[in-house]
Phi, psi and omega in degrees: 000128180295168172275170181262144155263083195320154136307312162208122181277120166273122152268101201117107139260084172253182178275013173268346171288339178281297180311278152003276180291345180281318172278326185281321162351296181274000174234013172183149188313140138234132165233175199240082200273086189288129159308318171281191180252034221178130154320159124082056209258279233268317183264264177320342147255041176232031172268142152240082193296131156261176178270097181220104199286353168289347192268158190045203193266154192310356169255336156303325164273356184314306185281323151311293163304316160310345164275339206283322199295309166340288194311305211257352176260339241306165174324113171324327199260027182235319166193136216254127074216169166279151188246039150257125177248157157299156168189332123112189195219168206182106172260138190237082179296163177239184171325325175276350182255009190320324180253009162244359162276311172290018312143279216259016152296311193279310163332352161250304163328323170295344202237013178250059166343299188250052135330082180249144171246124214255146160308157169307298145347284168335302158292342166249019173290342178259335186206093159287343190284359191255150161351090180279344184304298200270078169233135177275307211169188176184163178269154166230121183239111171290346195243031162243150194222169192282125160271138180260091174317299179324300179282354174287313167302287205296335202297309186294303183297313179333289209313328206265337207255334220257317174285348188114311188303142142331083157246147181226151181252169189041060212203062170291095169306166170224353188194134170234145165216110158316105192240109159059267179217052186203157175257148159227127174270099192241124228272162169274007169294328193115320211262165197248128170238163173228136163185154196302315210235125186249140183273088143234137175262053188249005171059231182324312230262312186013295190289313191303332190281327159343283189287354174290327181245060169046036181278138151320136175265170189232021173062060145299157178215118155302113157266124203258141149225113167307153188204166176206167121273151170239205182234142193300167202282151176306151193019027180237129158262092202265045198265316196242021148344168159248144158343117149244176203217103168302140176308318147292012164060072196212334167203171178208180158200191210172130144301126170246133147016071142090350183220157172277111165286141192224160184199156194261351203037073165280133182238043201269105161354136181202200184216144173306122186202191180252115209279165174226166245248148173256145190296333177288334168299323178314289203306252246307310186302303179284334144354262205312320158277013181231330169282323181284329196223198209251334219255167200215083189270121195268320164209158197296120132354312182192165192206143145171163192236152171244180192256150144231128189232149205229154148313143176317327179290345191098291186309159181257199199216109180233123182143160192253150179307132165293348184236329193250135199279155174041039169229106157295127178253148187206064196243174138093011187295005186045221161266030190238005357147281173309296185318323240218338180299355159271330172271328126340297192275019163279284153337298187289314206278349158321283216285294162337270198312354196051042166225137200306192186271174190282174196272334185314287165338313173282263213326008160242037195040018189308129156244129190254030155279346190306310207273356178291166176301313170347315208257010178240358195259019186273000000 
């Protein structure tokens, strides 16, 4: 029996492979080879994502804005509700922080309209669990909003499956050969794919899936960042809390579903694996949240940590291999991964397809010469 031929093999199901195959679907074969035994395992379901059109370097938020409609509108058969909720962002200087709350005022401030900057008072009136003797002030960016990471993932796979597309799990490519004018792939499963176009969206794994169909690797870096939840003060209703953010982005917390998730925001160099949270990042984190605040975390509830994994440049890599034929890169989401993800995998299936990109995109400024590889091969 012959094998079937794709049009395009997605490698990875996170949500940047997951997104992807969800704009390709409907005008073309797709299959989807997740490595695990589950989508979205190592990163993207270890997310507690926000919508923050200020975060990251400028072609991320590019891409970011270009996602907020997706989020607040989404397809009726993709979700009946939006999968944005309010929540706002709350940067917290303390006295001593005086010259990195102004930094990151004006840094924030190009991409924040509605940037206000608040008193101490002020802050705690949005957030009393925090300390007042040393608190300086705080930034309040009102327009960061919550992502229901789950349904935005299940939303892209229903929608890819729904479509005709394919996914097999437990499906580790280990060996590719470009045969006249298609690849064939072959999974540790045994089993064999074929497809015109190899897709990859393999995050951490990026480079390794590279050097499998004989690509340049292009030095991606794995980062581990940790996280935990504890459990909120005993009679306090912390549902509509805002986000807070040490002003140096050194910790954070959030309400999660009845209890608060906290992170130390660690960014520690690693290797693709299935990482696991290290206990000094734990303790540094409630440390760290606890010195800021009022709350008294006596033990973490639950720990584990993901990969963000970046280009050398910050930006992400969208766009075919410059040496190796029909092999696409979709790498390098960092921690921005989620937030960006309608608009990117928006991106990428233009280009797959070889048309131009949407008005949408350009009316958020996307330029997708930022994302090639080309600009990393000098």
């Amino acid at each position: 029996m012959t094998t079937p031929l794709y049009d395009f093999a997605i490698v990875g199901g996170g949500m940047a492979g997951a997104s992807v195959a969800y704009r390709l679907a409907p005008s073309a074969s797709v299959v989807l080879l997740e490595r695990e035994s589950q989508p979205g395992y190592h990163t993207t379901g270890r997310s507690a994502a926000m919508f923050m059109e200020s975060y990251g370097p400028p072609g991320v938020r590019a891409l970011t804005r270009a996602s907020r409609q997706f989020y607040t509108a989404p397809p009726p058969q993709f979700s009946a509700h939006s999968l944005l909720s309010p929540r706002g962002a709350l940067y917290v200087a303390q006295q001593d922080q005086a010259e990195a709350l102004r930094h990151v005022a004006e840094e924030l401030g190009q991409s924040i309209p509605n940037l206000a900057h608040l008193s101490a008072q002020q802050t705690l009136a949005l957030a009393p669990c925090l300390k007042p003797d040393q608190l300086l002030g705080a930034l309040w960016d009102p327009d960061s909003q919550d992502i229901d990471v789950n349904a935005l993932l299940q939303g892209f796979l229903k929608g890819f499956q729904k479509e005709g597309g394919h996914l097999q799990c437990n499906a580790e490519m280990v060996e590719a050969k470009f045969v006249q004018d298609h690849w064939c792939l072959r999974l540790q499963n045994g089993t064999e794919v074929r497809a015109k176009c190899v897709v990859n969206a393999s995050g951490a794994w990026g480079d390794a899936v590279a050097s499998i169909v004989g690509a340049k690797p292009i030095g991606l870096v794995p980062r581990r960042r940790s996280a935990f939840t504890f459990k909120a003060p005993e009679g306090t209703d912390t549902k509509a809390w805002p986000a807070i953010v040490g002003i140096e982005e050194d910790w954070y917390f959030k309400p999660d579903a009845g209890q608060l998730f906290g992170s130390p925001a660690n960014a520690d160099d690693t290797f693709a694996h299935d990482v696991l949270p290290e206990d000094m990042d734990i303790a540094l984190g409630i440390d760290r949240i606890m010195a800021a605040t009022n709350l008294n975390i006596h033990r973490p509830t639950s720990t584990w940590a993901g990969l963000r994994t970046f280009a050398p440049d910050g930006e992400m890599v969208i766009g075919f291999d410059d040496a190796c034929p029909q092999f696409f890169w979709l790498v390098g989401q960092g921690g921005y991964g989620i937030q960006s993800a309608a608009g990117y995998s928006s991106l990428a299936a233009c280009l797959l397809q070889q048309q131009v990109i949407t008005p949408e995109l350009e009316a958020c400024g996307v330029d997708a010469s930022m994302f090639y590889v080309q600009r990393l091969r000098k």
